[in-house]
MARDREN-53714 format. One line per field, with one value per residue (C-alpha): residue number from 0; residue in three letters; x negated, y negated, z negated. Coordinates in Angstrom, 3 decimals, decimal comma. Layout:
! MARDREN-53714
n = [NUM:...];
res = [ala:...];
east = [X:...];
north = [Y:...];
up = [Z:...];
//
This chain:
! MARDREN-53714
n = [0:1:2:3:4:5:6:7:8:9:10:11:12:13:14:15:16:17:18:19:20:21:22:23:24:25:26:27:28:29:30:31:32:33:34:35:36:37:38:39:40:41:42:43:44:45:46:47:48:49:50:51:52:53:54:55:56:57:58:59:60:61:62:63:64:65:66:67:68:69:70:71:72:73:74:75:76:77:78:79:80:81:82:83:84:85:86:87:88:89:90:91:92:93:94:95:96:97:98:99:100:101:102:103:104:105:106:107:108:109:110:111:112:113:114:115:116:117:118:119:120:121:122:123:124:125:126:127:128:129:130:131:132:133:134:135:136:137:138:139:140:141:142:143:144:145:146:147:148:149:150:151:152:153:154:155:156:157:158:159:160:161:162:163:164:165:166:167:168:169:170:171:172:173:174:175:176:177:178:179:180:181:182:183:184:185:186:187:188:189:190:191:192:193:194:195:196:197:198:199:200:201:202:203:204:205:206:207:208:209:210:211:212:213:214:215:216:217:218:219:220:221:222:223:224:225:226:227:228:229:230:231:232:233];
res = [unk:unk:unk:unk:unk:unk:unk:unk:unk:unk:unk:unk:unk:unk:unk:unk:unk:unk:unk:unk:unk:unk:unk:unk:unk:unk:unk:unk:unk:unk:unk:unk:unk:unk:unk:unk:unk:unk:unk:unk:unk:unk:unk:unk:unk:unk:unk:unk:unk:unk:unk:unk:unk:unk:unk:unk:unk:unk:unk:unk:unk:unk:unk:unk:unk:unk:unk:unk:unk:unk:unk:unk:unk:unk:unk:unk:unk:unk:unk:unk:unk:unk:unk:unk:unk:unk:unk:unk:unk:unk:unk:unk:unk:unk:unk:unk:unk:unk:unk:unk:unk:unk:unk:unk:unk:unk:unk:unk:unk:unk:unk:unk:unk:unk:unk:unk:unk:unk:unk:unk:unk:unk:unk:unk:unk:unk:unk:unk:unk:unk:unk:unk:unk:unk:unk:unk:unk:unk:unk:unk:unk:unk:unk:unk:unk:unk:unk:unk:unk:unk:unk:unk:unk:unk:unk:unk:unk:unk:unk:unk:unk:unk:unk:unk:unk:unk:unk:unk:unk:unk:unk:unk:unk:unk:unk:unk:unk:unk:unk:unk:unk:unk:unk:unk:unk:unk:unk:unk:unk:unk:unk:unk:unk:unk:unk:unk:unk:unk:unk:unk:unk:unk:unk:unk:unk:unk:unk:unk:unk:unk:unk:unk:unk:unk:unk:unk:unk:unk:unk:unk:unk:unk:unk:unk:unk:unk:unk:unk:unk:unk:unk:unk:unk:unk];
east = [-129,531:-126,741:-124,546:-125,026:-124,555:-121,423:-120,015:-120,577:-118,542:-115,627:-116,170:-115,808:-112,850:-110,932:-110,593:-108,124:-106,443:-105,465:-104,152:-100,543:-99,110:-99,075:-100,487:-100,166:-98,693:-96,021:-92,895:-91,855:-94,890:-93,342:-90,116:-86,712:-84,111:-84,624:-88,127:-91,512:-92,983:-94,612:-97,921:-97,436:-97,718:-94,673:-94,297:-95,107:-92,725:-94,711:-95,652:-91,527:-90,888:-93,286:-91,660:-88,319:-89,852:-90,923:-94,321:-96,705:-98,521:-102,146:-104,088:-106,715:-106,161:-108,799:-110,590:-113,970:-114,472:-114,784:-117,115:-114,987:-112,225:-108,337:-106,254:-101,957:-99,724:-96,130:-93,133:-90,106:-88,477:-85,208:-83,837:-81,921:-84,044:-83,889:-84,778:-87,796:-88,501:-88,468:-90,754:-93,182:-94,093:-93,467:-97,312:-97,252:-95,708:-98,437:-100,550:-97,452:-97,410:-99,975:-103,183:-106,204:-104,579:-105,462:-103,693:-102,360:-102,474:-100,120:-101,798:-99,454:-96,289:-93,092:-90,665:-93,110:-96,338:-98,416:-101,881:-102,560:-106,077:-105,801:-108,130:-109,169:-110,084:-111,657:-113,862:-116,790:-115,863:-116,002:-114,046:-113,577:-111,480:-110,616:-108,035:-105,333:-102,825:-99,611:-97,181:-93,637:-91,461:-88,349:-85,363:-82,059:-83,388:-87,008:-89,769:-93,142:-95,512:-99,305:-102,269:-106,155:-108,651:-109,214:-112,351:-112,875:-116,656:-116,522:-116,851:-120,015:-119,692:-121,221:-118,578:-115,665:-115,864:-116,440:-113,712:-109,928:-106,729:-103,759:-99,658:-96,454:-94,086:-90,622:-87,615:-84,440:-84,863:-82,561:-82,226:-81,802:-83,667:-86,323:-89,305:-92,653:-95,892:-98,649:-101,798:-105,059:-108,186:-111,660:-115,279:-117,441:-120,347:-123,683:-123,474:-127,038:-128,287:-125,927:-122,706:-120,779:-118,786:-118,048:-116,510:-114,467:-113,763:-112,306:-110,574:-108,555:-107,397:-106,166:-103,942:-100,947:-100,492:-99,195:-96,375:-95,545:-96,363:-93,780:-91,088:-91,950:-90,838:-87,963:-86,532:-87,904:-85,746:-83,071:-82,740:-79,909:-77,603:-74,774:-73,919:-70,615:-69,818:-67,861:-64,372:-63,777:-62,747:-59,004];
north = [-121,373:-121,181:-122,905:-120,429:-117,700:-119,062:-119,717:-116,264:-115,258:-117,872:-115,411:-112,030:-113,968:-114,713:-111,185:-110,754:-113,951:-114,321:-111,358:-111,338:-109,048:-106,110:-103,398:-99,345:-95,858:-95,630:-95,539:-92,237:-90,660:-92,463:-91,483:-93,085:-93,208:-95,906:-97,788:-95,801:-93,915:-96,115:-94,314:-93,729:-96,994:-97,161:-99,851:-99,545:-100,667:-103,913:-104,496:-104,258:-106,503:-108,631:-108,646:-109,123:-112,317:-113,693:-113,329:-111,990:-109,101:-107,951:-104,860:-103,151:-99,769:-96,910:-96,284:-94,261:-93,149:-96,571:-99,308:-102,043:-102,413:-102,844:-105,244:-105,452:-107,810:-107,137:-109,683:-110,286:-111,993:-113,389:-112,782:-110,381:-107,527:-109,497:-112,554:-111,336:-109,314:-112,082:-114,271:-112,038:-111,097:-114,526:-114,802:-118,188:-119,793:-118,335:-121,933:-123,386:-121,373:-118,629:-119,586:-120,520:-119,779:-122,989:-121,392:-117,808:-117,092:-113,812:-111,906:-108,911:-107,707:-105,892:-104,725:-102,563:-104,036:-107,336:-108,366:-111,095:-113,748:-115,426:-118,710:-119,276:-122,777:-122,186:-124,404:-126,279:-126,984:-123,005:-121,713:-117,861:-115,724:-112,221:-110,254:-107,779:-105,671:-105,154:-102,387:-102,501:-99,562:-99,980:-98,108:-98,307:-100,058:-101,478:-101,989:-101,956:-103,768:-102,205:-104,381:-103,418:-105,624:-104,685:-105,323:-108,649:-108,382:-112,348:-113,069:-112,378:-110,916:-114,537:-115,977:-112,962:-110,433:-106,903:-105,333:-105,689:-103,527:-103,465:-103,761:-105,137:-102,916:-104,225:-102,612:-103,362:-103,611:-102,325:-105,325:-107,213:-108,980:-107,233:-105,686:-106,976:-104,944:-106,541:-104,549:-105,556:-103,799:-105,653:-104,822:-107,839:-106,031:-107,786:-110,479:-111,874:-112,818:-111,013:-112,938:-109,371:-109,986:-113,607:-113,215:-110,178:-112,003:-115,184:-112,604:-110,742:-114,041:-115,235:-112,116:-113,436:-117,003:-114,652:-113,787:-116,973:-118,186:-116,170:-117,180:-120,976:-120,254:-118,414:-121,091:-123,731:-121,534:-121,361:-125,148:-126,165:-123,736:-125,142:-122,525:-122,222:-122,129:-118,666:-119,182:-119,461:-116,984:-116,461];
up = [-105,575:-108,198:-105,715:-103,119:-105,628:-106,282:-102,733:-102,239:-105,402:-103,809:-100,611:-102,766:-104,377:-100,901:-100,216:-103,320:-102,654:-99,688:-98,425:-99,370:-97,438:-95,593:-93,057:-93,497:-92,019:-89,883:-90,968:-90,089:-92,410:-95,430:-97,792:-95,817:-98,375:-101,051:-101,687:-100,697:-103,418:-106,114:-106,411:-109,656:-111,346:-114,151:-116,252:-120,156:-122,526:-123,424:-119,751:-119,270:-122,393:-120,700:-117,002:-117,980:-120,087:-116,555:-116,885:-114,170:-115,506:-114,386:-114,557:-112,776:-110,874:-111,296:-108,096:-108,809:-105,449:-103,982:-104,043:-104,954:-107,642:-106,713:-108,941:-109,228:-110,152:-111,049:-111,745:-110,831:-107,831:-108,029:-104,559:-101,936:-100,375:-97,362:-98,549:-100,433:-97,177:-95,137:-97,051:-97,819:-94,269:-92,629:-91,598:-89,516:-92,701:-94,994:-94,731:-96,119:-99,173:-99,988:-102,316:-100,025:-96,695:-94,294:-91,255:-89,392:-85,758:-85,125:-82,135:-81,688:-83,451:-83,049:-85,915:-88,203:-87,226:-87,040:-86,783:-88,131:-87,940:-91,100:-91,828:-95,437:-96,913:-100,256:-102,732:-102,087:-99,008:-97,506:-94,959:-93,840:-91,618:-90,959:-88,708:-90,982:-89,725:-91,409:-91,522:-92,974:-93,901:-95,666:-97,541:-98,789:-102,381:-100,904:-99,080:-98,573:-96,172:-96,659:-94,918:-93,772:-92,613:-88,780:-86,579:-85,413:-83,419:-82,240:-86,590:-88,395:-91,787:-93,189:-92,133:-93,060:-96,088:-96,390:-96,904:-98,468:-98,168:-100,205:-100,839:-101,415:-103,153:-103,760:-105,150:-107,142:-110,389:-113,024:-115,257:-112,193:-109,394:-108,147:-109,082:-107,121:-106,975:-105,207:-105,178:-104,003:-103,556:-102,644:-101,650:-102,162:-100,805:-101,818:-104,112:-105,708:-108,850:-110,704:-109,536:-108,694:-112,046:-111,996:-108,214:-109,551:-112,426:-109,939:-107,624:-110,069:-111,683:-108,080:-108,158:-109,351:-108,434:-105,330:-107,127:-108,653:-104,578:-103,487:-106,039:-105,492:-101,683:-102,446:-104,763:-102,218:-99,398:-101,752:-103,068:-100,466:-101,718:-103,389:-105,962:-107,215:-110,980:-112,456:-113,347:-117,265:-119,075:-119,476];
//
């Protein structure tokens, strides 16, 4: 019984992380010069201090009107807009490099918009999919790409999860590189014998090996490069 318990937890956990990436508004309801609005979340001076250590910083995001709890993680990623852009919503690659993603199938897409089935191998031998749709707007000194879980009727919910939604929120950052917020939120829905906390506890943990995900692929993208040393001084 504890082992069921705890394959549902794994399930609760997959919501949080897998979904790297993206699905929201239209663009044209959104802010067009520079990076969509932040909602608010500024950095402290210790989280800063922390960021421009290279750490990964997480914290939880009040939501009392919902069921389930939303988690972020911020860092930085070392990379162009584009670049960072360009990984971060290249879905048929996701197997390749986000945590617990077996394999993608894109369905529809065009410039702003993609829906996405993604396939989810996780521990003990579980497996789980779900269908996301992802939105991107971008400015002069960001983006964003906002996802939600869509309907998928041919799935039962044993073999899907309840509900998830979330963000990437990328902009330049002042002390250089750029500054990555990925924000989760996740409905577990009905977890028994008191396991709600320990699969919370596993998802927001999972948040960001995302981030550090994302950086491993931009170095790995970046690796051929031959860089040129400056020219001394004088």
């Amino acid at each position: 019984m504890f082992r069921a318990a705890l394959l549902l937890a794994l399930l609760a956990c997959a919501a949080l992380a897998v979904a790297v990436v993206v699905a929201a508004e239209p663009c044209g309801t959104r802010p067009q010069a520079g990076a969509p609005e932040v909602e608010g979340q500024a950095l402290s001076s210790l989280e800063r201090a922390e960021i421009l250590k290279g750490k990964i910083i997480l914290r939880e995001i009040p939501s009392a009107d919902r069921k389930g709890r939303t988690f972020e993680a911020v860092g930085v990623l070392l990379a162009t807009l584009d670049e960072a852009l360009s990984a971060v919503t290249d879905y048929r690659r996701y197997g390749e490099f986000m945590p617990r993603v077996e394999k993608t199938v894109v369905t529809d897409e065009s410039d702003s918009v993609s829906v996405v089935e993604e396939y989810l191998k996780l521990p003990l031998g579980v497996h789980r999919r779900y269908r996301l749709r992802y939105s991107l707007c971008r400015g002069d000194d960001g983006f964003r790409v906002d996802w939600k879980k869509l309907p998928w009727p041919e799935v039962p919910l044993s073999q899907s999860v309840v509900d998830t939604s979330g963000h990437w929120q990328v902009e330049r950052f002042s002390e250089g590189g750029l500054l990555a917020f990925y924000q989760v939120y996740t409905d577990p829905g009905r977890v028994p014998l008191g396991m709600k906390g320990l699969a919370l506890s596993l998802s927001k943990h999972e948040i960001p090996k995302v981030i550090e995900r994302v950086r491993q692929r931009l170095r790995s993208l970046s690796a051929p490069r031959t860089v040129k040393d400056p020219p001394s001084p004088g």
